[in-house]
Structure formats: C-alpha cells, structure tokens
C-alpha positions, 0 to 999 in steps of 0.5 A: 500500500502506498504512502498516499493511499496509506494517508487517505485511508487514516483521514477517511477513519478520521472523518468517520470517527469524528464527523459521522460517528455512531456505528461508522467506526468502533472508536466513534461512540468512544470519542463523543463520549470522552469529548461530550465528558470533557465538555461538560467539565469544563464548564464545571471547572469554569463555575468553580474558578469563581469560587474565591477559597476553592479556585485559590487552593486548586488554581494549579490544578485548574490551570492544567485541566485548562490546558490539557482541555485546550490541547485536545479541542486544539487537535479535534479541530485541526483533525475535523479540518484535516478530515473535511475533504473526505465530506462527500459534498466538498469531494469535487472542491480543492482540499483548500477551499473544502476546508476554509467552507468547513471552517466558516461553519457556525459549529466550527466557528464555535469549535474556534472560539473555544480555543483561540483566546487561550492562545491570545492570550499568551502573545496579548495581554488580556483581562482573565475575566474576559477569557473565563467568559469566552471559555464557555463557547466550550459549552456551545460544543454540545450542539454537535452532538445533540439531535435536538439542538441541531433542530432548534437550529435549523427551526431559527435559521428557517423562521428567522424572518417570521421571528425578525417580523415579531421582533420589529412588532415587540420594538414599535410597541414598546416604543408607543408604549413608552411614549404613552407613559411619557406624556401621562406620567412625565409630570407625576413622576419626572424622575422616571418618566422625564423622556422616552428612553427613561419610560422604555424601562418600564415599558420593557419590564412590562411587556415581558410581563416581568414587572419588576415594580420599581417604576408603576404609574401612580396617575388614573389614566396612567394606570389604565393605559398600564393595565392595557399594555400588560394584557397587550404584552401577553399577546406580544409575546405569544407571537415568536413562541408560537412561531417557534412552537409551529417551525419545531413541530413542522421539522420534527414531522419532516425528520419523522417523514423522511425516516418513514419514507426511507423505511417504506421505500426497502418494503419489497411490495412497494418496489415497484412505486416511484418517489412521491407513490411511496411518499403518499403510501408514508401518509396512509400507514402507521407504525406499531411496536412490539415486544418479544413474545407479544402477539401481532396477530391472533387466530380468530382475530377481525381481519382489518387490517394487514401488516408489513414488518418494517424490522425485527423478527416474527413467527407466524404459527397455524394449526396443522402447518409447520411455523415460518419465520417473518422477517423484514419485509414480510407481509401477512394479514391481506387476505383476512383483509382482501377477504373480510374475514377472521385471521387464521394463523398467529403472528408473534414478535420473535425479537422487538418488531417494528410494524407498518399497519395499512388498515382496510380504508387506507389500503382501498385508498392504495388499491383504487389508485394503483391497482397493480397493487392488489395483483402483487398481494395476491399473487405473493399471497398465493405463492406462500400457500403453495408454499405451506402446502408444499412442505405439509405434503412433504413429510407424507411423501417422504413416508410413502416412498420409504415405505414403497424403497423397503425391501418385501420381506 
C-alpha cells in the first residue's frame, strides 16, 4: 500500500470517527463520549474558578485541566479540518477551499472560539475575566452532538424572518408604549418618566410581563393605559413562541417523514412505486411496536387490517402447518383483509418488531389508485400457500416412498 493511499485511508477513519460517528467506526461512540465528558467539565471547572477559597487552593490544578482541555479541542479541530475533504459534498472542491467552507461553519466557528483566546492570550495581554467568559463557547460544543439542538437550529435559521417580523412588532410597541407613559406620567413622576428612553424601562419590564415594580404609574389614566399594555404584552409575546412552537413541530414531522419514507421505500411490495407513490403510501400507514413474545396477530382475530414488518423478527404459527419465520419485509394479514374475514394463523414478535399497519380504508385508498397493487398481494399471497402446502405434503411423501424403497420381506 502506498504512502498516499496509506494517508487517505487514516483521514477517511478520521472523518468517520469524528464527523459521522455512531456505528461508522468502533472508536466513534468512544470519542463523543470522552469529548461530550470533557465538555461538560469544563464548564464545571469554569463555575468553580469563581469560587474565591476553592479556585485559590486548586488554581494549579485548574490551570492544567485548562490546558490539557485546550490541547485536545486544539487537535479535534485541526483533525475535523484535516478530515473535511473526505465530506462527500466538498469531494469535487480543492482540499483548500473544502476546508476554509468547513471552517466558516457556525459549529466550527464555535469549535474556534473555544480555543483561540487561550492562545491570545499568551502573545496579548488580556483581562482573565474576559477569557473565563469566552471559555464557555466550550459549552456551545454540545450542539454537535445533540439531535435536538441541531433542530432548534435549523427551526431559527428557517423562521428567522417570521421571528425578525415579531421582533420589529415587540420594538414599535414598546416604543408607543413608552411614549404613552411619557406624556401621562412625565409630570407625576419626572424622575422616571422625564423622556422616552427613561419610560422604555418600564415599558420593557412590562411587556415581558416581568414587572419588576420599581417604576408603576401612580396617575388614573396612567394606570389604565398600564393595565392595557400588560394584557397587550401577553399577546406580544405569544407571537415568536408560537412561531417557534409551529417551525419545531413542522421539522420534527419532516425528520419523522423522511425516516418513514426511507423505511417504506426497502418494503419489497412497494418496489415497484416511484418517489412521491411511496411518499403518499408514508401518509396512509402507521407504525406499531412490539415486544418479544407479544402477539401481532391472533387466530380468530377481525381481519382489518394487514401488516408489513418494517424490522425485527416474527413467527407466524397455524394449526396443522409447520411455523415460518417473518422477517423484514414480510407481509401477512391481506387476505383476512382482501377477504373480510377472521385471521387464521398467529403472528408473534420473535425479537422487538417494528410494524407498518395499512388498515382496510387506507389500503382501498392504495388499491383504487394503483391497482397493480392488489395483483402483487395476491399473487405473493398465493405463492406462500403453495408454499405451506408444499412442505405439509412433504413429510407424507417422504413416508410413502420409504415405505414403497423397503425391501418385501
């Protein structure tokens, strides 16, 4: 093996290890957690630095676990750096320009930030509580390896300008509203409602619904005006949560979509459909798990409905046949269904079983609109009962010619 590829193969490990984690390399799992462990640390470290008695008796061995905790966030960015090229959508771009993209990225700007001050500090003299405050960019580094806050950032990137339109809302309104409350209460309280700029104190406290108290009207009109800006605020405020609260829901659905669609698309009965046909199949079924040794099905259970297993494993057990074994991919309970009738066999989860129902409204919906469908059912329905009939017959079969090869005696 040459030097060159010798060297692409390590990066390839490194960007596995680093970038896509999970189950791409064993170390990945490993790795997050050592660097999530030494993340949280930190900033541990940090709210103990400014225990007076604590960070005096400790300050050497705080100052090291500072500087070891650099060393290695200093090597994770240099080895994500490294790695970048490897990322299949800077593949076609020079290794230069894939890494200064991937540098200009908000989470590796973040990864920057949380070293960079360290180093300044050294060449430049700067105040250590400014430094002690930069250092929780450290703790940023989580959002790299929490699902959740990966989504929270993307629902602000796509709503920002829903949230810039609620922002302006909240500004002129605490603009009018300091404005009301300067010319009702300037006279009554100059010291704290001589101007506009003084009077958005209060206008801020009270629209956040805050309220600290410090500064009340005292006037009639005063009051009554306060009373309608703090029923107002409620309403203000309603406004970017909602935002947030719909974006949030609409991207986990998304996620959620995707997940499904990616899952249906492997079923083979659905093989034959295109993109946005299975993507109306991810909208008809929903999904049911089960634990080892729960019954999917029972005999003599109403046919309502027929199953896809999407994972795990299943036995299926009928009275007078011998037991198969279901795996992804497998379907039963469409003729019960097709037929209107009760199921005659026994389905249970061998392993935990993740299933798509398709119920007797949903699969007509699927039917009407491709009826090719209905013709695979069958016809894969049909097979399996050649099949079992197949393998019932055989052990009578076998006994005949045994008995037919035996010698007369």
């Amino acid at each position: 093996m040459s030097d060159g590829s010798l060297w692409r193969r390590w990066r390839r490990k490194t960007y596995d290890i680093l970038e896509v984690g999970g189950t791409a390399h064993p170390a990945a799992r490993f790795v997050d957690a050592f660097l999530i462990t030494l993340i949280v640390a930190n900033a541990v470290s940090f709210a103990l630095e400014t225990v007076e008695p604590f960070a005096t008796e400790h300050a050497r061995a705080l100052w090291h676990f500072n500087a070891i905790s650099v060393v290695v966030f200093t090597i994770e960015y240099i080895l994500r750096l490294w790695s970048a090229v490897e990322i299949p959508l800077f593949r076609n771009e020079r290794p230069w320009r894939a890494r200064a993209k991937f540098a200009a990225r908000p989470i590796m700007v973040i990864d920057f930030l949380a070293v960079a001050p360290w180093y300044l500090g050294a060449f430049i003299p700067l105040d250590l509580r400014i430094l002690r405050v930069i250092r929780l960019f450290r703790l940023l580094k989580l959002a790299r390896y929490s699902p959740a806050l990966q989504t929270m950032q993307r629902v602000f990137v796509q709503e920002w300008r829903a949230l810039f339109g609620a922002l302006l809302v909240l500004v002129v309104m605490l603009l009018f509203c300091a404005s009301m409350m300067y010319f009702l209460e300037r006279d009554a309280q100059p010291d704290k409602f001589g101007s506009i700029p003084a009077a958005l104190w209060w206008g801020l406290a009270t629209i956040t619904t805050i309220g600290y108290g410090d500064v009340v009207p005292i006037t009639p009109l005063g009051k009554i005006f306060g009373s309608f800006v703090m029923v107002l605020g409620l309403a203000a405020f309603a406004m970017p949560v909602a935002i947030l609260a719909a974006g949030f829901g609409q991207e986990v659905n998304r996620h959620a979509f995707v997940a499904t669609w990616g899952k249906v698309a492997r079923v083979p009965l659905f093989a034959t459909l295109d993109a946005a046909e299975i993507a109306e199949v991810t909208k008809l079924v929903f999904t049911q798990v089960f634990a080892p040794g729960s019954p999917i099905v029972s005999a003599g259970d109403p046919g309502g409905a027929m199953f896809i297993l999407e994972s795990g494993e299943a036995q299926l057990s009928q009275r007078g046949r011998r037991k198969r074994l279901l795996k992804e991919g497998d379907f039963f309970g469409e003729m019960a269904l097709l037929e209107h009738r009760r199921h005659q066999h026994t389905v249970t989860a061998k392993t935990p079983c993740r299933v798509y129902v398709l119920d007797s409204v949903a699969l007509a919906q699927l039917v009407h609109r491709h009826p090719e469908l209905l013709t695979t059912i069958r016809t894969e329905a049909e097979r399996r009962e050649r099949q079992q009939r197949q393998a019932a017959a055989a052990p009578g079969k076998a006994r005949t010619a045994k008995r037919k090869a035996a010698p007369r005696r």
